[in-house]
C-alpha positions in Angstrom: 109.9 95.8 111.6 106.9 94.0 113.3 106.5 93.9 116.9 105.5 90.0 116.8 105.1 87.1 114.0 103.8 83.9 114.1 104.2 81.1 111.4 103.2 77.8 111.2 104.7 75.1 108.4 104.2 71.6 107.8 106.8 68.3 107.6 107.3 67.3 104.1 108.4 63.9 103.6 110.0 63.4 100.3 108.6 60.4 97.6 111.6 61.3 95.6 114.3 61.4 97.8 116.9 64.3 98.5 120.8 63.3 99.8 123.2 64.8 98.6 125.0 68.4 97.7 126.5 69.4 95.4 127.6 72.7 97.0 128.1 72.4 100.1 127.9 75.8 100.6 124.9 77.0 98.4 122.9 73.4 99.5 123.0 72.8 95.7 121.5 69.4 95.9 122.7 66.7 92.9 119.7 65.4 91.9 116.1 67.5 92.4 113.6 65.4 94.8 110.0 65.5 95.1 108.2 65.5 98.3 104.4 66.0 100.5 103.6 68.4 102.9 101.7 66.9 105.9 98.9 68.1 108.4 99.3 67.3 112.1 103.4 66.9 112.0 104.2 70.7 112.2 106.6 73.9 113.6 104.9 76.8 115.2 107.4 79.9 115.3 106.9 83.2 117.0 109.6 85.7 116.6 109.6 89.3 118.7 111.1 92.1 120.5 112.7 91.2 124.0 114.6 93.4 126.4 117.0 90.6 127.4 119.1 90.1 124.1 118.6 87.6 121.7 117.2 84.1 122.9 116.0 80.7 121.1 113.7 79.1 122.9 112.7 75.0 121.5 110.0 73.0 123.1 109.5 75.1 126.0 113.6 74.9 126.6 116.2 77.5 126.1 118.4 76.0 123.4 122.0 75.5 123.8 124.2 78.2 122.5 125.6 76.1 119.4 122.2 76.1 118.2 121.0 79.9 119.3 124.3 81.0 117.2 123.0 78.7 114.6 119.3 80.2 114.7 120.7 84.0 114.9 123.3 83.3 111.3 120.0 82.0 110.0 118.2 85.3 110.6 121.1 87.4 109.5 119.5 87.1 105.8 116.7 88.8 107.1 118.4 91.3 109.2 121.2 93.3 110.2 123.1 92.3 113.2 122.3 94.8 115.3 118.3 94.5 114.8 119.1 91.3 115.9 119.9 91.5 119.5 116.8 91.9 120.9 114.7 89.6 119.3 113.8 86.4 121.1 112.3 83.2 118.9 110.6 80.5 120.4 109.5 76.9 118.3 107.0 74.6 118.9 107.6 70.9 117.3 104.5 68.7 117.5 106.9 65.3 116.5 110.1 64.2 117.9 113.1 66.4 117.1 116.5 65.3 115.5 115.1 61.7 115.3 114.0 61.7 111.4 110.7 63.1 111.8 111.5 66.1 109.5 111.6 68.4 111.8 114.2 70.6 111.0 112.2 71.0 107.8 109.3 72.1 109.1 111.4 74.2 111.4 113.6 76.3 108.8 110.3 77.0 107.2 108.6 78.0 109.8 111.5 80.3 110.7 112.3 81.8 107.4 108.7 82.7 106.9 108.1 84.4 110.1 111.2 86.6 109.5 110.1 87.7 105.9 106.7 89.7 107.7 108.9 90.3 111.2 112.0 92.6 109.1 109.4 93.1 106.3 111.7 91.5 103.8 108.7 90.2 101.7 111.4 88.3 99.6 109.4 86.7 96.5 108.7 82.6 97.3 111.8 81.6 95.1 114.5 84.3 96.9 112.7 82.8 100.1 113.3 79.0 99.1 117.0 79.9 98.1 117.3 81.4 101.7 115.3 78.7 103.8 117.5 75.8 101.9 120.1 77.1 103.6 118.7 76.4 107.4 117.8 72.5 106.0 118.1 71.6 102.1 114.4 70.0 102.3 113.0 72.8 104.5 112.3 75.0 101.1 109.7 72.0 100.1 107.8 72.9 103.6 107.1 76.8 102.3 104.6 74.8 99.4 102.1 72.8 100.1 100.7 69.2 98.7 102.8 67.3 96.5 106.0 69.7 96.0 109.3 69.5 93.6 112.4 70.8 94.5 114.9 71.0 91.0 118.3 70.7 90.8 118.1 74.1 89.7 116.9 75.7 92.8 113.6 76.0 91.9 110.5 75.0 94.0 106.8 74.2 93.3 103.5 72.8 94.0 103.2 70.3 91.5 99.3 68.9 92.8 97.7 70.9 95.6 95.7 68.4 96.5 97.9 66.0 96.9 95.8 63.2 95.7 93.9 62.8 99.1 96.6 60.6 99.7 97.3 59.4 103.7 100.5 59.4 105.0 101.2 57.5 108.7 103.8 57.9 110.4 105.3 54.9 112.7 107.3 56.9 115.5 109.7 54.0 116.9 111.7 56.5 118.8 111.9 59.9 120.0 115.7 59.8 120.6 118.0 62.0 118.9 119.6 59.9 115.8 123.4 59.2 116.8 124.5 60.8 113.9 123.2 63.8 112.1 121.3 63.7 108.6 124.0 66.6 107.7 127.1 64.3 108.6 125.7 60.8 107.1 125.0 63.0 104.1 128.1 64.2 103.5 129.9 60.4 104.2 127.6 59.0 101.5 128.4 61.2 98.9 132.5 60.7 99.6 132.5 57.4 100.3 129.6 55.1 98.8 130.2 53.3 95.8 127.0 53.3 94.9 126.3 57.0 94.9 126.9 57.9 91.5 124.3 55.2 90.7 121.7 56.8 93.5 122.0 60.0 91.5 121.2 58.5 88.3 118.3 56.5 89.7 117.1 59.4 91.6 117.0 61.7 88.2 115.2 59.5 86.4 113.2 58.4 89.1 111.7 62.1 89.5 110.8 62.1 85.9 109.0 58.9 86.3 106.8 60.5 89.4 106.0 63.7 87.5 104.9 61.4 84.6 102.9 59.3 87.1 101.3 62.4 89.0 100.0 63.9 85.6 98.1 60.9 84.4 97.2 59.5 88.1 99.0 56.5 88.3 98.6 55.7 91.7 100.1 52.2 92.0 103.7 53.7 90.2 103.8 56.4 92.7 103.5 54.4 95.5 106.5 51.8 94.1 108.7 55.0 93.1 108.2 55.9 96.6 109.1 52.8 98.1 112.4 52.6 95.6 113.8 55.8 96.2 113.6 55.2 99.7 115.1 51.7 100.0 117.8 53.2 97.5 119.1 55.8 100.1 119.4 53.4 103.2 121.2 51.1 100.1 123.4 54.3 99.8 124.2 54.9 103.1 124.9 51.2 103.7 127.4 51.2 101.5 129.6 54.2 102.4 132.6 54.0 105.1 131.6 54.3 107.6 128.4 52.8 107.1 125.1 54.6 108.5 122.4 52.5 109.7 119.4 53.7 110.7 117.7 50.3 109.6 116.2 48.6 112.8 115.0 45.1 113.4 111.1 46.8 114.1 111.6 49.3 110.9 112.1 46.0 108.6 109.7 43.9 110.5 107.0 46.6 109.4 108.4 47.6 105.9 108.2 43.5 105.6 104.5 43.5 106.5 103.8 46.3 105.0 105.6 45.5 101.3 102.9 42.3 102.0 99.7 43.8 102.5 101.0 45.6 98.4 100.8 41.3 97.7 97.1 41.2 98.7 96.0 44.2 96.5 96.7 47.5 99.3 97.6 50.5 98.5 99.7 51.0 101.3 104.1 52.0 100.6 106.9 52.3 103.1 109.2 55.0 103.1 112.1 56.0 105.4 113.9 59.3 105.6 116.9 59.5 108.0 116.1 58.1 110.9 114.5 54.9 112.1 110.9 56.2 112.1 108.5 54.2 109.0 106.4 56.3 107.0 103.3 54.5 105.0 102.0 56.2 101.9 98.3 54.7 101.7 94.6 55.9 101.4 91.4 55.8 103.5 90.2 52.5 101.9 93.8 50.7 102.6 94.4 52.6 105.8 92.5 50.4 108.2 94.6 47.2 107.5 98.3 49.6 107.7 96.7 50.6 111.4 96.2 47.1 111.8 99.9 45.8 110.6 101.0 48.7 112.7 99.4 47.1 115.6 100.7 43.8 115.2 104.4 45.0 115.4 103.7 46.5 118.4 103.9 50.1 117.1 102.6 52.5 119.8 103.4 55.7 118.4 100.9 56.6 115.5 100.2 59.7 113.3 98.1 59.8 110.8 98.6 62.6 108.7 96.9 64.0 105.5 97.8 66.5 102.6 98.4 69.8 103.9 99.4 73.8 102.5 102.6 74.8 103.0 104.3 77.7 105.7 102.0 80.6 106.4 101.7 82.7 108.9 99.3 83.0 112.1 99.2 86.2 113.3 101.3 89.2 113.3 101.6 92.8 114.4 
């Protein structure tokens, strides 16, 4: 066992969208999703010995005990429970948490590869990705970096490192915590949407598509698979009982303007995860008129974020 371990891993947002398991239990999800891991939106976690029992510190606060519990079950793949109570772990977030910024993503990455070097696990990426999937389903894409697919099957890969140079900026309406949880919407669309069996059959072939697309560079058919599997999922949601609606007036005011700079000849491609926050898939030449839209809809909060390698760690000892 180390004495100290730090890890840094990136937010992934997902082209291909993930939502919905299969096994609850296992985070088996039903269709396999395809995602980017991005620079500047990140999780810093340092795990290491402490006198005072075992701690969870997020943000510079001590979390509540729900989610130390939830931290310390996590960890119990990595450890036995008695190597366990003197271990403190404190997070660093540089987006809003629990507000659809991917966070917990970036998070359970961040964690799961810090404890692999701390209890000298040194499971192999795949036994790691079957582990981390169970902290958050899309935090096994944030252990790879660049363009990243996660099958049906479990398995996870880099598919283009460099992930096309693309540009992805994020428009941070909020840093509220969403009113319900991506977990719990999840679970309602898959039980009660009418449309859901039709969201997996889209989604399936949909990820076919983007492979195709990213081996022979088509750029423009990325960008509208992108925009399509997102629009699908809010569709989803929408339709389940009850429905979730993280739609806003501002989020389709700027999807809106964005969806018409495509009209004048932009690469530029909304996308939404869970949450109200809009994320533009663009590049440097159609960046400067997204900033622009963005500006014109009043949107304060901007990241701008570019291709980026997946968890690693920092320093250890």
């Amino acid at each position: 066992m180390k004495h100290i371990v730090t890890a840094k891993a990136p937010v992934n947002i997902a082209l291909i969208k993930y939502w919905g398991k299969e096994d609850e239990a296992k985070v088996i999800p039903y269709t396999g999703s395809l995602s980017l891991s991005v620079s500047e939106l990140y999780t810093v976690t340092t795990i290491k010995h402490s006198s005072h029992g075992f701690s969870f510190t997020l943000n510079g606060k001590k979390a509540s005990k729900a989610d130390a519990l939830k931290i310390k079950k996590f960890l119990s793949h990595f450890a036995q429970e008695h190597e366990l109570e003197d271990i403190s772990v404190i997070s660093e977030n540089t987006g809003p948490t629990a507000s659809g910024a991917a966070s917990s993503a970036s998070g359970f990455a961040a964690l799961a590869k810090a404890a692999n070097t701390f209890f000298e696990t040194n499971f192999e990426n795949e036994i790691l990705a079957s582990i981390t999937r169970l902290g958050s389903g899309s935090a096994c894409r944030s252990l790879f970096g660049g363009l990243v697919v996660w099958e049906k099957t479990g398995e996870v890969y880099t598919i283009r490192e460099d992930g096309f140079d693309f540009i992805m900026v994020f428009a941070l309406l909020t840093h509220q915590r969403k009113s319900i949880s991506s977990k719990q919407a999840m679970k309602n669309t898959v039980s009660t949407s009418p449309y859901y069996e039709a969201w997996v059959s889209k989604t399936t072939q949909d990820l076919i598509a983007m492979k195709h697309a990213i081996h022979v560079e088509d750029l423009r058919t990325i960008g509208e698979l992108t925009q399509s599997s997102a629009l699908a999922m809010h569709a989803s949601m929408l339709s389940a009982t009850p429905p979730t609606l993280f739609l806003t007036h501002h989020s389709l005011e700027i999807i809106h303007g964005i969806m018409d700079l495509q009209r004048h000849g932009e690469f530029a491609y909304p996308t939404m995860d869970a949450g109200m926050h809009v994320k533009i898939l663009t590049n440097a030449q159609s960046l400067p008129k997204v900033l622009e839209t963005l500006d014109a809809f009043k949107v304060k909060d901007i990241i701008v974020t570019h291709p980026e390698k997946g968890a690693h760690i920092l320093y250890e000892e």
